[in-house]
N, CA and C of each residue as an Amber inpcrd file, in Angstrom:
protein
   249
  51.6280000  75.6760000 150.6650000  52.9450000  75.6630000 150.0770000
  53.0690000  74.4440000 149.1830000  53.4120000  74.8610000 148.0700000
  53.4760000  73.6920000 146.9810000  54.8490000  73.3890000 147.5330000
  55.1650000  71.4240000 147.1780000  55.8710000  70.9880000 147.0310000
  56.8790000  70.9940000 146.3570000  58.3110000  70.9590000 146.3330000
  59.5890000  70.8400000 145.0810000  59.2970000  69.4270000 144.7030000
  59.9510000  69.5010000 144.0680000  60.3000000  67.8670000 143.7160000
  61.1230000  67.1640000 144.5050000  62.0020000  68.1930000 145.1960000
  63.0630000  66.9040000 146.2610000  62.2180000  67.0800000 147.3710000
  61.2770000  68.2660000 147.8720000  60.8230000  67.3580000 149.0120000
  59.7270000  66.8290000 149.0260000  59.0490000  66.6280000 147.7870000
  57.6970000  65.6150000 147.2900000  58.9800000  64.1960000 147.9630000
  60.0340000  64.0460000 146.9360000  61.0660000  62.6580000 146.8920000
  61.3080000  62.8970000 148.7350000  61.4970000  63.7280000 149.4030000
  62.0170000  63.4530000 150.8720000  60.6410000  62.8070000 151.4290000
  59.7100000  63.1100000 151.1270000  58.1140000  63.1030000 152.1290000
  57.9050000  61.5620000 151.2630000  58.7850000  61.1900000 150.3250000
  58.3290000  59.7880000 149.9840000  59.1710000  59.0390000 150.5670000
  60.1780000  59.0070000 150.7750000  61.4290000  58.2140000 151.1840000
  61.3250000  58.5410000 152.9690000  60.5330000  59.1540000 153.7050000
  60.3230000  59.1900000 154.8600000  58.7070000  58.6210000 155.7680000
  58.2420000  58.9100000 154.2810000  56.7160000  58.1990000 154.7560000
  56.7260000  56.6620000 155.4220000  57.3970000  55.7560000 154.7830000
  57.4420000  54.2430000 155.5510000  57.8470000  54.7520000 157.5230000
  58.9690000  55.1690000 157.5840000  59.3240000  55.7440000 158.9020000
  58.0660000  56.1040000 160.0490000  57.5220000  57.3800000 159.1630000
  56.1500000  58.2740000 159.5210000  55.0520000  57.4350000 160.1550000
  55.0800000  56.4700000 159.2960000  54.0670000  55.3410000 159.2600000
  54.6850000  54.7200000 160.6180000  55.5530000  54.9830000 160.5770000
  55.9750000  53.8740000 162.2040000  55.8320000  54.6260000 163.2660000
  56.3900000  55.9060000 163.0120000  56.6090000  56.8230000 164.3200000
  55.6180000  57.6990000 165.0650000  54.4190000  58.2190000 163.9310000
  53.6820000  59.2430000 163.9730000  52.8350000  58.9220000 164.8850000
  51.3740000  57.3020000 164.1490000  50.4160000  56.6840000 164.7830000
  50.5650000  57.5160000 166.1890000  49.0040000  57.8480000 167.0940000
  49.2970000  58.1870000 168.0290000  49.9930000  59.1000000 168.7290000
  50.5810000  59.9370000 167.6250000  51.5980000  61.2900000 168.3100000
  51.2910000  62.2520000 166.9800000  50.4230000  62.2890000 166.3430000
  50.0150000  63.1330000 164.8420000  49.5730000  64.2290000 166.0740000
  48.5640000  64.7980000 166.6690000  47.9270000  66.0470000 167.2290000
  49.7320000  66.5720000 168.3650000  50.6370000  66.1440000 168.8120000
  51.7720000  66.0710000 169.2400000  52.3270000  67.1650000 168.3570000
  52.6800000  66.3640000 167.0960000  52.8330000  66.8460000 166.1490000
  52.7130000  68.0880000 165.3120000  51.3470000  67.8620000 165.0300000
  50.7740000  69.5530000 164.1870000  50.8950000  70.3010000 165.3090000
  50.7480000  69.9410000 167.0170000  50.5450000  71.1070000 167.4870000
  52.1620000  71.9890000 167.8610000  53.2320000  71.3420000 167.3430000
  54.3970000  71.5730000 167.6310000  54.5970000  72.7670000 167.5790000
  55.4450000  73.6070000 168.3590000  55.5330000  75.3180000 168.1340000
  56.8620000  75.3440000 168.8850000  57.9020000  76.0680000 168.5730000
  59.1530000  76.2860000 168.7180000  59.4820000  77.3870000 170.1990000
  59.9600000  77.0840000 170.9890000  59.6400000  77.7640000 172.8640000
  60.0350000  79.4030000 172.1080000  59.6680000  80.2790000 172.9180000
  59.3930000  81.4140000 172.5990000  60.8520000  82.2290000 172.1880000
  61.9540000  81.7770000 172.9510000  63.0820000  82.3170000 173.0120000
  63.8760000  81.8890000 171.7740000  63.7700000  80.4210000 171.1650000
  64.0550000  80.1960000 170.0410000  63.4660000  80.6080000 169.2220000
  62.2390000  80.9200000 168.8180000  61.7100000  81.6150000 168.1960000
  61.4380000  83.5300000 168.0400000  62.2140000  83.8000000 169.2160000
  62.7320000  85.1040000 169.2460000  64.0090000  85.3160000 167.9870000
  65.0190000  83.9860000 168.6170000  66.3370000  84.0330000 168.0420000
  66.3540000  83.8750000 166.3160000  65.0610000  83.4290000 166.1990000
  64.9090000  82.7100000 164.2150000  64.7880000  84.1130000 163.6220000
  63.8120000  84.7840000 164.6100000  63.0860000  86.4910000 163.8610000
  63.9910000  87.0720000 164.0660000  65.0680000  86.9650000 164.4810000
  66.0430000  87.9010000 165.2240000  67.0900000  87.9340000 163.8440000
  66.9450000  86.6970000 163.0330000  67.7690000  86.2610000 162.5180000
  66.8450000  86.5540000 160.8190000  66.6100000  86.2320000 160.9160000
  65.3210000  86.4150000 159.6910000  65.4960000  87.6500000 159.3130000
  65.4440000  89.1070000 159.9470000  65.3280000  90.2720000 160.0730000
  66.6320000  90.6960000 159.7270000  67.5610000  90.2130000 160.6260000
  69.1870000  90.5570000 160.0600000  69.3790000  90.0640000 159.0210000
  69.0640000  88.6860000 158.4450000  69.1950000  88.6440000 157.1170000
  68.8370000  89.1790000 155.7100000  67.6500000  89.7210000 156.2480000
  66.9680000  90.6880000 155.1790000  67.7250000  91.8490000 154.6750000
  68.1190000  92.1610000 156.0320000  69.2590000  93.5240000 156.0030000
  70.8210000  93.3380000 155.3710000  70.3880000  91.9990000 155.3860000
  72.1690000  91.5740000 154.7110000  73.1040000  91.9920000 155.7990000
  72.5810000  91.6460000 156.9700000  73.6900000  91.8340000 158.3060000
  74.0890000  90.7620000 158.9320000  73.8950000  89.9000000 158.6760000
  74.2910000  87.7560000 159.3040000  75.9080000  88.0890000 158.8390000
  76.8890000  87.4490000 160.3650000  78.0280000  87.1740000 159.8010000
  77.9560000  85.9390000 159.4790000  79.0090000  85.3690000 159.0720000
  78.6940000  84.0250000 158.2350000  78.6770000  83.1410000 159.3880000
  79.0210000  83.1880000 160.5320000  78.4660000  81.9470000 161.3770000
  77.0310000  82.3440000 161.6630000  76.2860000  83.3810000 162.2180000
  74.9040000  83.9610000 161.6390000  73.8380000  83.0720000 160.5320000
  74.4520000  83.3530000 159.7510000  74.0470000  82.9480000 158.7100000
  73.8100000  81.3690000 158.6060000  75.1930000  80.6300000 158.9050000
  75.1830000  79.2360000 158.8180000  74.3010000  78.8000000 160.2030000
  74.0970000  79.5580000 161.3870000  72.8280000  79.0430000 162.0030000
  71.5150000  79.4120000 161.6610000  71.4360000  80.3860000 160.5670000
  70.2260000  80.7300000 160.4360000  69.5220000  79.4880000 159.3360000
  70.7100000  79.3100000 158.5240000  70.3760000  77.9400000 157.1950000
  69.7690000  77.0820000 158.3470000  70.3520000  76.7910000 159.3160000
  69.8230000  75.2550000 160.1290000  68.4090000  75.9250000 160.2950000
  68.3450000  76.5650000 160.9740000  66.6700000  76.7960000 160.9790000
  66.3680000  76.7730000 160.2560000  66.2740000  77.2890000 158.8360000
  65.8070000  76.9210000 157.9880000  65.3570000  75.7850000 157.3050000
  66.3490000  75.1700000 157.2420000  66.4250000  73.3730000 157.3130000
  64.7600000  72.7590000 157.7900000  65.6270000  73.2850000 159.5340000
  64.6570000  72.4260000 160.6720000  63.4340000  72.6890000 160.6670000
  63.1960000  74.1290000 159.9820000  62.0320000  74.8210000 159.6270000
  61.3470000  73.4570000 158.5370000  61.4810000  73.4650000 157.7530000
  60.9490000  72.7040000 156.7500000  61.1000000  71.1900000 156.6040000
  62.0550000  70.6250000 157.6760000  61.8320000  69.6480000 158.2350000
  60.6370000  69.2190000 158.9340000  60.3130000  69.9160000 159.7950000
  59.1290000  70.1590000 160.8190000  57.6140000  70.4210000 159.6780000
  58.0690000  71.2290000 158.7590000  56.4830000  71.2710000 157.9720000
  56.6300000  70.0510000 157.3780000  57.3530000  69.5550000 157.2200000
  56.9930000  68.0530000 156.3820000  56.3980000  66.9380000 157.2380000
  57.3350000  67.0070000 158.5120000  56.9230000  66.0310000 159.6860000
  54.9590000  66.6150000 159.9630000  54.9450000  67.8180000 159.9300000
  53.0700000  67.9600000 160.2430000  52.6260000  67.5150000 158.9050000
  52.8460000  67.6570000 158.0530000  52.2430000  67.8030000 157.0940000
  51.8630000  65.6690000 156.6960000  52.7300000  64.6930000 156.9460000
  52.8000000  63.6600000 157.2400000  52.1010000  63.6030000 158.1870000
  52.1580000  64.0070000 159.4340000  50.8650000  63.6280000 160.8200000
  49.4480000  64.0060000 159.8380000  49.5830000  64.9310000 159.1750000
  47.9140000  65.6290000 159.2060000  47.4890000  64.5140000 157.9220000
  48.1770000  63.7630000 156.9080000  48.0390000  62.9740000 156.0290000
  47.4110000  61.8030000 157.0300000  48.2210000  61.0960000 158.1910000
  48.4230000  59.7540000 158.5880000  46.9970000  60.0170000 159.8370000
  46.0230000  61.5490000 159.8620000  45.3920000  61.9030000 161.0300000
  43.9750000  61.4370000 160.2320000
């Protein structure tokens, strides 16, 4: 997955942090995987959205995953740099 430009700018403005937090917890890290039931609830959600069936609170939890989704690839993607 290519980078945007804001989150090239997020993965720069978080790297000093990374550098503090990661050391020692990088394999922690990449191996991260979301418990099965939350990850029921994302596909659950993913799927209704496709269909254009999310009511708007739906929806506004599905954005957070989304978010947290690509939060999380940045956080591995920083371990597998700092590994």
């Amino acid at each position: 997955m290519k980078a945007t430009p804001e989150t090239a700018a997020f993965e720069e403005g978080i790297r000093p942090l990374m550098e503090i937090v990661l050391p020692g917890r990088q394999d922690a890290v990449i191996g991260f995987r979301a418990n099965p039931q939350l990850q029921a609830r994302i596909e659950e959600l993913a799927s209704r959205s496709t269909e254009g069936q999310l009511t708007e609170e739906e929806r506004a939890e599905y954005s957070g995953f989304v978010r947290a989704n690509k939060f999380i690839a940045i956080l591995k993607r920083q371990a597998s740099r700092l590994g």
